[in-house]
N, C-alpha and C positions, 0 to 999 in steps of 0.2 A: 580675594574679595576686595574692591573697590570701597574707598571710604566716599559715604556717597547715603543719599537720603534714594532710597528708593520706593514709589507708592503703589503700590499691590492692590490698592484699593476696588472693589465693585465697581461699576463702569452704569451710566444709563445705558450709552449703546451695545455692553451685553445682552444675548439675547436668552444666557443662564440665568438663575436665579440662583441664591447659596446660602444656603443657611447657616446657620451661625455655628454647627458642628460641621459642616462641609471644611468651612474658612477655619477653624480651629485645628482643627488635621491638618490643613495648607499651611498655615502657621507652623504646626510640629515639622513638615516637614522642610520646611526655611531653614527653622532653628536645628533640629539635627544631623540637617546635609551640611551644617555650620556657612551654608551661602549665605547666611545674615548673623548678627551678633545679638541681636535683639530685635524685639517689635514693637512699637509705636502705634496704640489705637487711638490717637488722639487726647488731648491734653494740654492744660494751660502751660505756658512758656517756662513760670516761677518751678513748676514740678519735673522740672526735667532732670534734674541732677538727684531728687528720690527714686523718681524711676528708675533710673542709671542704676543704681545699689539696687533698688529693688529687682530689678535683671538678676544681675547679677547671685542675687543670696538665692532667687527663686533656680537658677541653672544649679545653683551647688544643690540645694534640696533634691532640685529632679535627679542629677546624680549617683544620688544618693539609693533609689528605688526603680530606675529607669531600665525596662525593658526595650528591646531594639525596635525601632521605626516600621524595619521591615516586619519583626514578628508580629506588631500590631496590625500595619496595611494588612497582612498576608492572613490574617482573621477576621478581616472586614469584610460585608457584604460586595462581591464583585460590581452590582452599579453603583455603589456609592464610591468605590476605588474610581470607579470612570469617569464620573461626574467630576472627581476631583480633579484628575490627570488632565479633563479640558480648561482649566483654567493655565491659559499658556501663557501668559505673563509670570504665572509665578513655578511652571515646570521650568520654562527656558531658563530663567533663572538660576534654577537649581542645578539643572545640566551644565551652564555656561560656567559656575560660580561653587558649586556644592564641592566639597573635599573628603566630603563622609559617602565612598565607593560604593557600599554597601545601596546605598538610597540612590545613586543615580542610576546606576544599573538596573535596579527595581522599576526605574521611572521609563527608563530604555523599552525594558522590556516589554511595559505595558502600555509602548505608543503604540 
């Protein structure tokens, strides 16, 4: 994984629209495929270093109770797994970049 600001962000010239659960699943699977270390939805400059810890304590939590990626995708409704999988900024990504086998495979599969 590259140390590197990268922006995922929603696009005007997309021609998807994504809702805020669509892009929160894209998120999980960022942060699970470990292709990113953290997410940034925006935020003053001063709060960067709370975030950081705040990452961080919220990763050990999730740890703590975390069911697998895949077991979750593979109980979601099938359009809404596709919807998500066209967002190919943040698949390629995870393809190019993810270390967790389990989730890129999954994402293989359902190109």
């Amino acid at each position: 994984m590259p140390d590197e600001v990268v922006n995922f962000g929603c696009f005007e010239e997309e021609k998807e629209i994504y809702s805020y659960v669509e892009i929160s699943v894209e998120i999980g699977l960022l942060l699970t495929s470990k292709a990113v270390d953290f997410i940034v939805t925006g935020y003053p400059i001063q709060d960067a270093q709370r975030k950081m810890e705040d990452t961080k304590l919220l990763k050990s939590i999730n740890s703590l109770s975390r069911i697998s990626m895949v077991d979750i995708l593979n109980g979601l409704d099938e359009k809404f797994c596709s919807k998500i999988i066209e967002k190919q900024n943040v698949v390629d990504y995870i393809l190019n970049y993810g270390v967790e086998e389990d989730i890129v495979q999954w994402l293989k599969n359902k190109r």
